[in-house]
C-alpha positions as CSV (number, residue, x, y, z in Angstrom):
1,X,81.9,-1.4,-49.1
2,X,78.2,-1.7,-47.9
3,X,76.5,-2.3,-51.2
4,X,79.3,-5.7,-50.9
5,X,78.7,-6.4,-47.6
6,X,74.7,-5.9,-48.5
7,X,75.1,-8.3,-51.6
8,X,77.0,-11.2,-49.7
9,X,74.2,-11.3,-47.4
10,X,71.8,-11.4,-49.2
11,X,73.2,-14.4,-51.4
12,X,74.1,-16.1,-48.0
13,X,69.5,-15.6,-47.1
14,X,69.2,-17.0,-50.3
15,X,71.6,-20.0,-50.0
16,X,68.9,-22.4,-49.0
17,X,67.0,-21.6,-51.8
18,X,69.8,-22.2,-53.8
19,X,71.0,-25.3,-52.9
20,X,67.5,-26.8,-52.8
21,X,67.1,-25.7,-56.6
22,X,70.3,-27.1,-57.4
23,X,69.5,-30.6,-56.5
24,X,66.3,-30.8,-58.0
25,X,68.0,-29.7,-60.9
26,X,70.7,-32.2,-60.4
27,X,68.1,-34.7,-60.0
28,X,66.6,-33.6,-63.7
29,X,69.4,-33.6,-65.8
30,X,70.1,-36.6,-64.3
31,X,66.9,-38.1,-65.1
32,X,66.4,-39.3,-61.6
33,X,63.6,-38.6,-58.9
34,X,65.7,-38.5,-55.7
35,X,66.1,-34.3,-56.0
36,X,62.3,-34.4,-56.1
37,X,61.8,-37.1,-52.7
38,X,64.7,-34.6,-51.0
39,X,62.5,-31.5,-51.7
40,X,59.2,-32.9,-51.0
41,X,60.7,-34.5,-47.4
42,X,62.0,-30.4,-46.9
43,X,58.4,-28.9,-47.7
44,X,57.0,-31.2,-45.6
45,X,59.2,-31.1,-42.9
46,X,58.8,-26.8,-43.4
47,X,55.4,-27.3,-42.4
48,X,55.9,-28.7,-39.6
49,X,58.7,-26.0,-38.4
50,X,56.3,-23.2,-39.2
51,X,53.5,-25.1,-37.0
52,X,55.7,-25.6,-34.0
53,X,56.2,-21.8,-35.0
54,X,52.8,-20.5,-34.8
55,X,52.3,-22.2,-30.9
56,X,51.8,-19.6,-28.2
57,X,55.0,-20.7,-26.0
58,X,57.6,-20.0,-29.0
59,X,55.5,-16.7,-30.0
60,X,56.1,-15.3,-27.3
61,X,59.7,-16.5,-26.6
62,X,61.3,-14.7,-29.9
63,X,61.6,-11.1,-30.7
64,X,59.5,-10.4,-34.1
65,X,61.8,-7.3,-34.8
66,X,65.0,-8.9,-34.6
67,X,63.5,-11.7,-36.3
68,X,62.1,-9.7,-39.1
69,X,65.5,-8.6,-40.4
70,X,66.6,-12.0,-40.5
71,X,63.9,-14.1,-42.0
72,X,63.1,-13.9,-45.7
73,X,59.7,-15.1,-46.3
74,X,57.0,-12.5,-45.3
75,X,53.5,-12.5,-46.1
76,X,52.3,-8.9,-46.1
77,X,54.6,-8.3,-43.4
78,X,54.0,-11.0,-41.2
79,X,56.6,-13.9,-41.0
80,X,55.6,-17.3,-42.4
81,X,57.5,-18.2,-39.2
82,X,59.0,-17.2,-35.9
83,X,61.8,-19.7,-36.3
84,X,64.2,-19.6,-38.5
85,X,63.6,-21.8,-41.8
86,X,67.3,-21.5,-43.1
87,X,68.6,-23.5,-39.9
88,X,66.0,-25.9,-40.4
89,X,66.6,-26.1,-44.3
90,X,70.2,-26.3,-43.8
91,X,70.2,-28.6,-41.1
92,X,67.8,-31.1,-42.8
93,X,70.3,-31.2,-46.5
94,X,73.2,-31.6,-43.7
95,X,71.3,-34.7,-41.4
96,X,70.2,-36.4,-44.9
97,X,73.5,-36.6,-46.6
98,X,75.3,-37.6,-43.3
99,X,72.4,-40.6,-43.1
100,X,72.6,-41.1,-46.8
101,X,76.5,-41.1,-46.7
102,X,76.4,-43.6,-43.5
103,X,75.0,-46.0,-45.1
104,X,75.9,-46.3,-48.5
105,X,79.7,-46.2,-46.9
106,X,80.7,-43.3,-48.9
107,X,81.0,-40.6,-46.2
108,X,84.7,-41.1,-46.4
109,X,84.4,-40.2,-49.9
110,X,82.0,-37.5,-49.7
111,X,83.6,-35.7,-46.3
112,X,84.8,-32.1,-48.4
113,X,80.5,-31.9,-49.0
114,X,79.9,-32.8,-45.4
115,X,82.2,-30.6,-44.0
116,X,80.8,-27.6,-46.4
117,X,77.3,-28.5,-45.4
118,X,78.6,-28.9,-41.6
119,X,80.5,-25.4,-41.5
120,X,77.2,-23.9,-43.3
121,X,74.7,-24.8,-41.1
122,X,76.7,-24.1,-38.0
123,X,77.7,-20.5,-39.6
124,X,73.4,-20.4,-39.8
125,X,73.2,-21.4,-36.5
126,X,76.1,-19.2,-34.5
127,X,74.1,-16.0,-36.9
128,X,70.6,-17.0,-36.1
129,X,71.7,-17.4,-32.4
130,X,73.5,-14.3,-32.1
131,X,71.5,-11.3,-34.4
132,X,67.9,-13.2,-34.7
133,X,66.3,-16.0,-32.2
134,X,68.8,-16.6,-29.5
135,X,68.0,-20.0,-28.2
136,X,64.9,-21.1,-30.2
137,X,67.7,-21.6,-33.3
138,X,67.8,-24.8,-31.4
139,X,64.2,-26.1,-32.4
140,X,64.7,-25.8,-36.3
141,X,68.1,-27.4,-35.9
142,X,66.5,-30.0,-34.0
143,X,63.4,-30.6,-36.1
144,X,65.6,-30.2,-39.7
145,X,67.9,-32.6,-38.6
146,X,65.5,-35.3,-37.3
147,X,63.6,-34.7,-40.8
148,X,66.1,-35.3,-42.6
149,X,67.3,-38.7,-41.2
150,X,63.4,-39.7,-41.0
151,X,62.4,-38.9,-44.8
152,X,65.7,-40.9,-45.8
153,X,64.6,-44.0,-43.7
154,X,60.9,-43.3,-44.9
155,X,62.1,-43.2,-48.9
156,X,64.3,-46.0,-48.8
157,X,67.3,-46.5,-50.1
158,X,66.4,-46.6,-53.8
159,X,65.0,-43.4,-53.5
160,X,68.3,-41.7,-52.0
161,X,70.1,-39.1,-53.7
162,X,73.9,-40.5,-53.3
163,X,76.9,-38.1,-53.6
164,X,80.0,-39.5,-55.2
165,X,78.6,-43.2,-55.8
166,X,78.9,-45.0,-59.1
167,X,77.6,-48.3,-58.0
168,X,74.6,-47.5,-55.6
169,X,71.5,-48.0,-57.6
170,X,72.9,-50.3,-60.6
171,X,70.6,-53.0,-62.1
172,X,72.7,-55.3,-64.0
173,X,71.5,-58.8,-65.0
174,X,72.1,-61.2,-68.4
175,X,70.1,-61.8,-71.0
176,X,70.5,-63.4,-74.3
177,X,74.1,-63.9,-73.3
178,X,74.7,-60.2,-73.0
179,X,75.6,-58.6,-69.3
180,X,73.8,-55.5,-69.0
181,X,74.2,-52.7,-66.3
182,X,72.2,-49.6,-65.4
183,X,74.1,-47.8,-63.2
184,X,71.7,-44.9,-61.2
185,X,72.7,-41.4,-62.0
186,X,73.4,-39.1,-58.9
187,X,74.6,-36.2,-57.9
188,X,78.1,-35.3,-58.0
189,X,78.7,-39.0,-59.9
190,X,82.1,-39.2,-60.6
């Protein structure tokens, strides 16, 4: 029973790795950029979690131990950061698609993925609060979240990666009395 227990939690530290890869690979079969705009907005938004990290004040305030056991990325033992990245990961793919959803009126449509992402991030964050950072889980959650609406607004709209949208993205015009229509690719396109 450990060695499951053992394996589900480590696929469950994993899971942001995972469902960062799957939409840049979404984004390739698809032959669309917007995976590629999504994970550079997360790396750069990373960067700035692990900065607000490194600062004296938030050093200080988290336990590295308990941390330790809960954070992933280590560089010779040390942690890339003393906040957790998989609220901050979660939390960003959660606040994008909401703003993403919002205004390309398909949250209605898209509500089972926003309700996954929703219940996963606040699983990361009830974890995160309870075995490895106590209140700091807050900052990630705070600086994933604003990230992610940010990067969408910075992007633009034809740079979004829309769940469950046919008609978002499509270029149709006439010519030579022929109607022609390119409809954007995008994840989850039904």
């Amino acid at each position: 029973m450990a060695g499951l227990y053992d394996l589900m939690f480590i696929t469950y530290r994993i899971m942001p790795f995972i469902m960062v890869s799957f939409l840049v690979i979404m984004s390739l079969f698809s032959g669309d950029i917007s995976g590629f705009f999504v994970l550079l907005g997360l790396i750069i938004s990373s960067l700035i979690t692990i900065i607000v990290s490194k600062t004296q004040s938030i050093g200080a305030s988290v336990d590295s131990e308990k941390l330790l056991k809960c954070n992933l990325v280590t560089f010779g033992g040390t942690m890339l950061s003393n906040l957790p990245l998989s609220i901050h990961t979660f939390a960003y793919i959660f606040f994008y698609f909401l703003y993403v959803t919002g205004v390309n009126n398909s949250m209605q449509n898209n509500a089972l993925l926003l309700g996954l992402l929703g219940t996963i991030l606040g699983i990361d964050v009830l974890f995160n609060y309870r075995n490895c950072a106590g209140a700091m889980s807050f900052i990630p959650l705070i600086i994933g979240g604003a990230s992610g609406v940010v990067w969408a607004v910075m992007i633009g709209s034809r740079y979004h990666m829309v769940p469950k949208s046919s008609n978002i993205g499509a270029t149709c015009d006439v010519k030579e009395k022929k109607f022609n229509c390119k409809v954007k690719q995008t994840i989850l396109n039904s």
